[in-house]
C-alpha positions in Angstrom: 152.9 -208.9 -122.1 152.4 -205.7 -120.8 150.9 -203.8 -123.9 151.8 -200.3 -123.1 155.7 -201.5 -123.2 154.8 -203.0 -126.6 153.4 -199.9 -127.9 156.3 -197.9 -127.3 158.3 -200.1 -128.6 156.5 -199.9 -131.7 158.2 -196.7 -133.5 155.0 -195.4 -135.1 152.9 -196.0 -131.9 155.5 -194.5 -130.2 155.4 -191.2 -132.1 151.4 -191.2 -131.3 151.5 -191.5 -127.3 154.4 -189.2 -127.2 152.3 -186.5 -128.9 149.3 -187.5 -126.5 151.4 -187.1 -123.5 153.5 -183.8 -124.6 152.4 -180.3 -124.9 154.6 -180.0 -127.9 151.3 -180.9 -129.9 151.3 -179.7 -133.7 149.3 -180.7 -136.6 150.1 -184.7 -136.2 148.0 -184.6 -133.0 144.9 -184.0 -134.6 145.1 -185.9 -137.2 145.7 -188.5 -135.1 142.5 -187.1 -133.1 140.4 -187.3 -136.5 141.7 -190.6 -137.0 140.2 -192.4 -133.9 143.0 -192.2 -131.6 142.7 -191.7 -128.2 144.9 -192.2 -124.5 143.2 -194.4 -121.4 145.4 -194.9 -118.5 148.6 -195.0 -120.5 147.4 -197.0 -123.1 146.4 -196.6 -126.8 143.3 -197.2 -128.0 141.4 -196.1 -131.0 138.0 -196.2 -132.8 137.2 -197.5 -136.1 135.1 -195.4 -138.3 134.0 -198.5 -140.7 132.6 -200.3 -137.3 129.6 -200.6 -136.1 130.8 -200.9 -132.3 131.1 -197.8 -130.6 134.1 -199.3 -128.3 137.7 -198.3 -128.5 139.6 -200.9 -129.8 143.3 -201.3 -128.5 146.4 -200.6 -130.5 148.4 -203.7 -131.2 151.8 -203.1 -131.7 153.1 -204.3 -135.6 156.1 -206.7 -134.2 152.6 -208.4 -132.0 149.7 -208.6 -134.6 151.0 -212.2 -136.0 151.0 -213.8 -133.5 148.1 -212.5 -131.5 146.0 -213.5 -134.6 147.5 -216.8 -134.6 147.2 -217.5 -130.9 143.6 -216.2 -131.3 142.9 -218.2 -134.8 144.2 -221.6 -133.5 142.9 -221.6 -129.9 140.6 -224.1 -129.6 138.4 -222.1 -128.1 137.8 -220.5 -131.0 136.2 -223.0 -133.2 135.0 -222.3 -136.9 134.7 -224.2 -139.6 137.2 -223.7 -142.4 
């Protein structure tokens, strides 16, 4: 999966990098700025204000998040009880 082609194919996520990587900015871009959102090498990323980590945490595209929760929850590489 090549996440950047995922994101854009996400219609909310694509509204976000499109205002990253346009000088059409108006007052969406900073909110999105406020809101944690930021561009590395193509690809969205953001930071959570109610986490202790200081890293960026990638975007997951909507139409992705089920399944990448399932693939990580049932792994067995992931092991926890209950």
């Amino acid at each position: 999966m090549e996440i950047r082609e995922e994101q854009l194919k996400d219609e909310d996520l694509r509204k976000i990098i499109h205002y990253f990587e346009n000088d059409d900015k108006d007052v969406n871009h900073a909110n999105w700025l406020e809101g944690g959102y930021l561009m590395n090498q193509g690809v969205l990323y953001r930071y959570s204000h109610d986490s202790e980590s200081e890293e960026a945490q990638l975007v997951v595209p909507s139409h992705e998040r089920d399944k990448i929760l399932k693939e990580r929850h049932d792994s067995p590489n992931v092991a926890h009880y209950g």
